[in-house]
Every structure is written in structure tokens, then in C-alpha cells.
C-alpha positions in Angstrom: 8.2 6.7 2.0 7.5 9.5 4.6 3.9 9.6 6.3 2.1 12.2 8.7 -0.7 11.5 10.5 -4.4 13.5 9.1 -3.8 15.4 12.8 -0.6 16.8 11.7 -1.6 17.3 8.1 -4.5 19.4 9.1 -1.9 21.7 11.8 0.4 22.5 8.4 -2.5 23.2 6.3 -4.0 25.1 8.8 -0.9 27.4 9.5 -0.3 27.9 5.4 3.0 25.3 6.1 1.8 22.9 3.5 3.3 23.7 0.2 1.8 21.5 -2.0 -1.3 19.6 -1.8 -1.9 16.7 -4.6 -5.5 14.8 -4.3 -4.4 11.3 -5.8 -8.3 10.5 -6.0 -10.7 10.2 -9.1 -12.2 13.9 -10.5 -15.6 12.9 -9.5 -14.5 12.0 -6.5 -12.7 15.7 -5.8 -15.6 17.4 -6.8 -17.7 15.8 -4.6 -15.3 16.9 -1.7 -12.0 18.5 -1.3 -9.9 20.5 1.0 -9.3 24.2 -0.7 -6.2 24.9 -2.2 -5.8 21.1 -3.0 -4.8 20.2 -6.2 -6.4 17.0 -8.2 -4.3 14.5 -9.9 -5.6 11.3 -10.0 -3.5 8.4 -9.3 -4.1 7.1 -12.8 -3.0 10.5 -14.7 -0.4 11.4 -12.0 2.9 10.8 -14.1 1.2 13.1 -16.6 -0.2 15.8 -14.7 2.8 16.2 -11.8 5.4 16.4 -14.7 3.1 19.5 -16.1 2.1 20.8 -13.0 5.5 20.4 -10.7 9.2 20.8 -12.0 10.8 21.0 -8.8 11.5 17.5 -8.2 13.2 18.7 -4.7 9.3 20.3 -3.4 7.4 19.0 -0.3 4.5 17.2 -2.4 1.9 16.1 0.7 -0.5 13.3 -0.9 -3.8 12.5 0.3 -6.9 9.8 -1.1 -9.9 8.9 0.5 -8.2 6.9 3.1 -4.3 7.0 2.4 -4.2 3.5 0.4 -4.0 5.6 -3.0 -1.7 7.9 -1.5 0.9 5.5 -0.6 1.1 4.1 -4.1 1.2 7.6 -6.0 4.3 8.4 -3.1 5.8 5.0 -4.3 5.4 6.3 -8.2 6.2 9.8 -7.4 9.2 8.5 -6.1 10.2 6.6 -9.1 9.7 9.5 -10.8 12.8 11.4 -9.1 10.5 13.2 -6.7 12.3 13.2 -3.1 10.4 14.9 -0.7 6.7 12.8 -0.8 4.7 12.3 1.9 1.5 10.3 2.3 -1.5 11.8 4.7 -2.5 9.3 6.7 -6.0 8.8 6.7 -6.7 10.9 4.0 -9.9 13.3 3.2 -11.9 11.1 5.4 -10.1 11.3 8.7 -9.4 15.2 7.6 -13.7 15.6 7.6 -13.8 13.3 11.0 -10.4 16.0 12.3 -13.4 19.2 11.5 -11.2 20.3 8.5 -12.4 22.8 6.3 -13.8 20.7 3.3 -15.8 22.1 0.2 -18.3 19.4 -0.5 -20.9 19.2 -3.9 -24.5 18.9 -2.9 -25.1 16.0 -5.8 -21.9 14.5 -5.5 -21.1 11.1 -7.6 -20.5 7.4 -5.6 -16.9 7.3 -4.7 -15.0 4.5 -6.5 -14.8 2.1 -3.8 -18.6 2.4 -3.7 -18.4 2.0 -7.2 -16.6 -1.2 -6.9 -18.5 -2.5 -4.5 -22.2 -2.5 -6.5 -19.7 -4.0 -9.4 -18.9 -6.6 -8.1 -21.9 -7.4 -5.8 -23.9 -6.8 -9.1 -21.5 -9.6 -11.3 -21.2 -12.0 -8.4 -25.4 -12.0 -7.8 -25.9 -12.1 -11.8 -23.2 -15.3 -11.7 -25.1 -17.1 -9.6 -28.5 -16.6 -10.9 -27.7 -17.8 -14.4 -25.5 -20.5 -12.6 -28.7 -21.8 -11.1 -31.3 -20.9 -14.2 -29.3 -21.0 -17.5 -26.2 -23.3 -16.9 -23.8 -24.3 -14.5 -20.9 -22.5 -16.4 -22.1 -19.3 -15.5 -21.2 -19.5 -12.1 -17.4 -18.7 -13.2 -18.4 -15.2 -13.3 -19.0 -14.8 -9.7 -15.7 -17.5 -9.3 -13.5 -14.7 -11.0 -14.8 -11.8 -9.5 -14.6 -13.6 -6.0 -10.5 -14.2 -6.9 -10.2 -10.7 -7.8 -11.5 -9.4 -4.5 -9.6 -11.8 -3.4 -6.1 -10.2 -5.5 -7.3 -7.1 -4.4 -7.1 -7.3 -0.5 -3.8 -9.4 -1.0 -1.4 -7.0 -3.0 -4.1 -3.6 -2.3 -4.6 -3.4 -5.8 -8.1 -2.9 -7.7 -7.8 -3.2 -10.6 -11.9 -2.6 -10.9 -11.1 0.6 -9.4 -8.8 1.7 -12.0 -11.1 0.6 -14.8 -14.0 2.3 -13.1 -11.5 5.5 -12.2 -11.1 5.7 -16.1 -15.0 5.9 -17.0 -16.7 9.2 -18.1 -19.2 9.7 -15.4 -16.1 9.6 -13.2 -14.3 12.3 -15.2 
């Protein structure tokens, strides 16, 4: 898998050398805030959409998420996929903003998914150990399981909250 840093990303874009820019993150989540020109195809839809969208399985495809964990695994699929020339921005839309690149930004934008994920599982963990302590002891599995799958989660870099919340209407 190639990468670039967000410095050198923003230098191709800049000077029109950036053939193809894929957004791996959710459709709320572009909406809220994208570079122009780039194209959304959310990590979870990507085998659908780049197969519509891109026949040239020999292009330069530059992919780009939030922070460049998204994009790594949608180069790593792409990939699979017979795609050869994939490369993850390093960084992603965030470091972009922090570089002073050109972003077009919502004014009522939605949470981002990791935000998302975050009042989840704070919410499940909290409501756990409430009933734990009020209603009965067993409740307190429900903040045991969300705990473990935090604790999946920042082992293999997988959410798989994230996904489900990715796949929810308000984040359409």
C-alpha cells in the first residue's frame, strides 16, 4: 500500500496533478466538509460505487478519511479489487484543514461518526452501570461488552459501531 503525506497531497491537488479523489468517509460526514472536486464513496459502499464510478483499474485513485485510518483499509479492499495504483492520504481531511486547504464546509453539519461512537458507547456503558447498581447486577454486562469492543476496536482498528452507525439514515 502506497501513502503520501496530507503536505504532498495538498501540492498535487493544488497544481490539478491529482487525478482522482475518493472520500472513503460517511455522506454526512462529506457534506459537512470536503475538499472540491472530491468524490464520496463511503468505505462501506466502496466495492459498489468504485466499480460504477471507475473502470480503469490501472488509475491513480488518492484516498482520504477523516484521519487516514478509513483510508488505509478502503486502499487494502481497493486493492483486492484489482485496483493497482491506490494511495492513502495521510492524515486525511483533518490535517488537509490544519495544511489551510481549500475545504467547503456545511454550516449545520452532522456529528462525525467517531463522535457518534463515542456518545454510543459512553451512553451504553453509563446506562450498564446504572441498572447494574439499581435494577440487578446482570446489567452491568452491557457496559462489560461495550468495554471489550472498545477494547477489539483499538486492537485490530476496527469499529464495528462505526460501521453500524455509518449505515443509519441520519448519516445518509
Amino acid at each position: 500500500m502506497k501513502h503520501i503525506t496530507a503536505e504532498e497531497a495538498k501540492e498535487l491537488i493544488e497544481n490539478g496533478d491529482c487525478s482522482l479523489l475518493v472520500d472513503v468517509r460517511s455522506h454526512a460526514e462529506f457534506r459537512a466538509s470536503h475538499i472540491p472536486g472530491a468524490r464520496n464513496m463511503p468505505l462501506d459502499e466502496l466495492e459498489q460505487d468504485i466499480g460504477e464510478q471507475v473502470k480503469d483499474k490501472d488509475a491513480t485513485l488518492f484516498l482520504m478519511c477523516s484521519c487516514g485510518n478509513r483510508s488505509d483499509k478502503a486502499c487494502e479492499e481497493m486493492q483486492e479489487l484489482g485496483y493497482h495504483n491506490v494511495i492513502s492520504i495521510e492524515g486525511g481531511i483533518i490535517e488537509m484543514k490544519r495544511l489551510g486547504m481549500k475545504i467547503i464546509e456545511e454550516q449545520h453539519h452532522t456529528i462525525s461518526i467517531e463522535r457518534q461512537v463515542r456518545i454510543v458507547a459512553g451512553s451504553l456503558v453509563l446506562i450498564g452501570l446504572i441498572l447494574g447498581f439499581t435494577l440487578h447486577p446482570g446489567y452491568f454486562a452491557i457496559s462489560a461488552l461495550i468495554g471489550s469492543g472498545l477494547l477489539f476496536a483499538g486492537i485490530t482498528d476496527t469499529c464495528g459501531l462505526g460501521l453500524l452507525l455509518a449505515r443509519m439514515p441520519w448519516n445518509k
